[in-house]
C-alpha positions as CSV (number, residue, x, y, z in Angstrom):
1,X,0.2,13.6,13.3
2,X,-1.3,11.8,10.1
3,X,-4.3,10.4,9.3
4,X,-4.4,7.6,6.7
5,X,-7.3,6.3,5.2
6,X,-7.5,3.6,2.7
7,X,-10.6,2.7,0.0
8,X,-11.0,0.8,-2.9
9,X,-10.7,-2.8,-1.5
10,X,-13.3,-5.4,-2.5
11,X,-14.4,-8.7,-3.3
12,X,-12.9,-9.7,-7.2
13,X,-12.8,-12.5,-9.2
14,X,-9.0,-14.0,-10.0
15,X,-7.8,-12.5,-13.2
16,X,-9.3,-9.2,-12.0
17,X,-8.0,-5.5,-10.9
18,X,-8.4,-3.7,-8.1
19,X,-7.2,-0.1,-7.3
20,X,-6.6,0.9,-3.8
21,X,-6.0,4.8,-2.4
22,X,-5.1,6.0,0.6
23,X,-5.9,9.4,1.2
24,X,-3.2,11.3,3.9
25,X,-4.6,14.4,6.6
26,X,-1.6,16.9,6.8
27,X,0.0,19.4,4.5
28,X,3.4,17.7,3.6
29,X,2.7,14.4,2.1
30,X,5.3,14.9,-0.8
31,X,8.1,14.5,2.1
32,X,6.5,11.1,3.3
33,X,7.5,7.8,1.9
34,X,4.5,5.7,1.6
35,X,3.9,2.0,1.7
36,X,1.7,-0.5,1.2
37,X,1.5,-3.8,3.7
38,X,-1.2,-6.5,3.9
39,X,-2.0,-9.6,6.4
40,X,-3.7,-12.2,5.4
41,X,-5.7,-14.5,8.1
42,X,-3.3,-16.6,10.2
43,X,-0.4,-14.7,8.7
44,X,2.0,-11.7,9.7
45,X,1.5,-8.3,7.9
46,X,3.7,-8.2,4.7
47,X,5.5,-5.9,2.7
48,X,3.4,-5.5,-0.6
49,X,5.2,-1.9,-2.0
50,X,6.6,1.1,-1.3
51,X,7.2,4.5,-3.0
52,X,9.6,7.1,-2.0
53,X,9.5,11.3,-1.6
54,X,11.3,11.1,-5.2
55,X,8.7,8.2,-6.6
56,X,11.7,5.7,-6.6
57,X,9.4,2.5,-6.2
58,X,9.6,-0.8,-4.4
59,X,8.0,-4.2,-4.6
60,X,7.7,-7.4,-2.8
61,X,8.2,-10.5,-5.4
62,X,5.3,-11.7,-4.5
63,X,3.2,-8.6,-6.3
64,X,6.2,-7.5,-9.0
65,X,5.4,-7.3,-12.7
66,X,1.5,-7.4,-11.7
67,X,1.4,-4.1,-9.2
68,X,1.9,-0.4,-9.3
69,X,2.4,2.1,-7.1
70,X,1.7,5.5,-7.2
71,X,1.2,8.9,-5.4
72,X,-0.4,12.2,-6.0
73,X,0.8,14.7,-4.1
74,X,-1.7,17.3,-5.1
75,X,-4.6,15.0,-3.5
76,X,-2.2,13.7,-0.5
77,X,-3.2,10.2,-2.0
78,X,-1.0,7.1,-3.0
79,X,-2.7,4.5,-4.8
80,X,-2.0,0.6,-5.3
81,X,-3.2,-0.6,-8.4
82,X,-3.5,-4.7,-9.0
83,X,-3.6,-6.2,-11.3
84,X,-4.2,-10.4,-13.2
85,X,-5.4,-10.7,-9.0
86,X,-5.2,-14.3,-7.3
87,X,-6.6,-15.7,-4.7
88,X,-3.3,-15.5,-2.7
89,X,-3.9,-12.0,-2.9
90,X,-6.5,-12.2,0.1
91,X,-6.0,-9.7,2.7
92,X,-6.4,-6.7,4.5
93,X,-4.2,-4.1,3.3
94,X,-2.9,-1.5,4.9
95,X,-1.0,2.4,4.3
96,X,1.8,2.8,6.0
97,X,3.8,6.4,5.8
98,X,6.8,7.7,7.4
99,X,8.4,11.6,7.5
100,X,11.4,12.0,5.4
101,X,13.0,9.4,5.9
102,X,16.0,8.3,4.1
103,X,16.7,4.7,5.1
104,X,17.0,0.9,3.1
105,X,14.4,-0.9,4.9
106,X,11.4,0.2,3.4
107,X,9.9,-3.3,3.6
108,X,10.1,-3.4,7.5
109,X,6.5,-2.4,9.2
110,X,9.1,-0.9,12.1
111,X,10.8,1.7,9.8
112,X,7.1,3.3,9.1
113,X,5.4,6.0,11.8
114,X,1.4,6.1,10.8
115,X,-0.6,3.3,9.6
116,X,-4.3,3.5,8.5
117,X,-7.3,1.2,9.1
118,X,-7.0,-1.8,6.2
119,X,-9.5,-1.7,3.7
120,X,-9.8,-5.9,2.9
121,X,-9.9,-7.3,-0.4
122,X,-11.1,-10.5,-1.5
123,X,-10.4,-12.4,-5.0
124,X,-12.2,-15.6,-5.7
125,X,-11.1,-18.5,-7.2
């Protein structure tokens, strides 16, 4: 069983950064692939990134070219970091990991075992 926790999340102005962590319980978070999802109000959860047990990365168009992922395995942590933020960017985001796991669909919500809390963030127009 893991435990995910996420921090970091805030209120922002647009044009700002924000970097999120989500710290893992559990002693082999290198062979998890990690993700990142987020729901804004009245909307389904959506993909947002994802990062792999060999840091191959993956991003939603929506968050390309302005987000990075990232993991440190020594700290059992993957971090989010956003960047040139808009208000579109509202939500509640949420860590998603699955155990060595291998497969394509790394943007479905289904293909991922443990999810943490949300930690919300908020960027003003």
């Amino acid at each position: 069983q893991v435990q995910l926790v996420e921090s970091g999340g805030g209120l922002v102005q647009a044009g700002g950064s924000l970097r999120l962590s989500c710290t893992a319980s559990g002693r082999t978070f290198s062979n998890y692939r990690m993700g990142w999802f987020r729901q804004a109000p009245g909307k389904e959860r959506e993909f947002v990134a994802a990062i792999t047990r060999w840091t191959i990365t993956y991003y939603a168009d929506s968050v390309k070219g302005r987000s990075a992922i990232s993991r440190d395995n020594a700290k059992n942590t993957v971090y989010l970091q956003m960047n040139s933020l808009k208000p579109e960017d509202t939500a509640v985001y949420y860590c998603a990991a699955v155990l060595a796991y291998s497969g394509s669909d790394y943007y479905s919500q289904s293909a991922y075992s443990y999810w943490g809390q949300g930690t919300q963030v908020t960027v003003s127009s």
